[in-house]
C-alpha positions as CSV (number, residue, x, y, z in Angstrom):
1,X,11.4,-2.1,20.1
2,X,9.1,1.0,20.5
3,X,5.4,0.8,19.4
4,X,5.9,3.7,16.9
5,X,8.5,1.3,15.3
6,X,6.2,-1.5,15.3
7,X,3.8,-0.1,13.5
8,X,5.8,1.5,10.9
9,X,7.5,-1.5,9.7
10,X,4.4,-3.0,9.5
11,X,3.7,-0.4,7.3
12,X,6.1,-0.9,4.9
13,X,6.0,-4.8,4.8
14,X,2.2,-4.5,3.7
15,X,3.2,-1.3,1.4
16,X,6.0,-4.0,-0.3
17,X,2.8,-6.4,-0.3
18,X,0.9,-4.4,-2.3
19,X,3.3,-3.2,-4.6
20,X,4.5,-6.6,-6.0
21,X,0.9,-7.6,-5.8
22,X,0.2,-4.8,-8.1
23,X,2.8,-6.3,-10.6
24,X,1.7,-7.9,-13.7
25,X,2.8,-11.3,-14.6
26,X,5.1,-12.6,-17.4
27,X,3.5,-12.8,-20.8
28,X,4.2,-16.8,-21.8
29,X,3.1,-16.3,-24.9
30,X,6.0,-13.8,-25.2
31,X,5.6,-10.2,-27.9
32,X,4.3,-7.5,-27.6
33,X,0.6,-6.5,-26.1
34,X,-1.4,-6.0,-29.9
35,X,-4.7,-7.4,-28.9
36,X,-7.6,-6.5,-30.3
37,X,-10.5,-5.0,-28.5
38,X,-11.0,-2.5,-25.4
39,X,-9.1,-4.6,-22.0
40,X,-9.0,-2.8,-18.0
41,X,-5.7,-1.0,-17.4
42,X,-3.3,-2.3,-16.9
43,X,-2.9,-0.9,-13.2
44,X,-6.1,0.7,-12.1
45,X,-5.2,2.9,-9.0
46,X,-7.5,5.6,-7.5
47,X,-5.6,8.5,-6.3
48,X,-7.9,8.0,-3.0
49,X,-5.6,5.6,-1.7
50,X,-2.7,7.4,-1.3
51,X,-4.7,10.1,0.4
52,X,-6.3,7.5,2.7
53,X,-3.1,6.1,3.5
54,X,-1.6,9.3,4.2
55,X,-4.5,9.8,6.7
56,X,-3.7,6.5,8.4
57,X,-0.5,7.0,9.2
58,X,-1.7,10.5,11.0
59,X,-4.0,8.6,12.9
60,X,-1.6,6.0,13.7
61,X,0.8,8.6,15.0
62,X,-2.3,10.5,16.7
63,X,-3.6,7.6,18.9
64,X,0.2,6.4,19.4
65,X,0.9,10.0,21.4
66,X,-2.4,10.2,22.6
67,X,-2.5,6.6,24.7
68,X,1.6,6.6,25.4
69,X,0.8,9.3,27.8
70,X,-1.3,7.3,30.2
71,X,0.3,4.2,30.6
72,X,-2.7,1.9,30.8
């Protein structure tokens, strides 16, 4: 298996991570959400991480051509 493909599977196994970590958990009180007073969001993402992401993957790809031409 290439290193390219190692590294993008990885990818997406810690992208999966993330996502269901992102989840929120069953209610076991069951109903509706009518609290009263202010609460956090329910998913607080910054749009900076999808950027930063984005930028990792062009790094990842950057360094992977850069160093498979010299055969260390």
């Amino acid at each position: 298996m290439k290193t390219i493909n190692k590294l993008v599977s990885a990818f997406f196994l810690l992208a999966i991570t993330l996502i269901h970590a992102q989840s929120t958990p069953p209610n076991p009180i069951g109903g509706g959400g009518g609290g009263n007073g202010t609460g956090a969001p329910s998913s607080p993402i910054d749009m900076y991480v999808y950027g930063l992401g984005i930028i990792a993957v062009m790094f990842i790809a950057f360094f992977t051509k850069k160093y498979s031409g010299k055969k260390i």
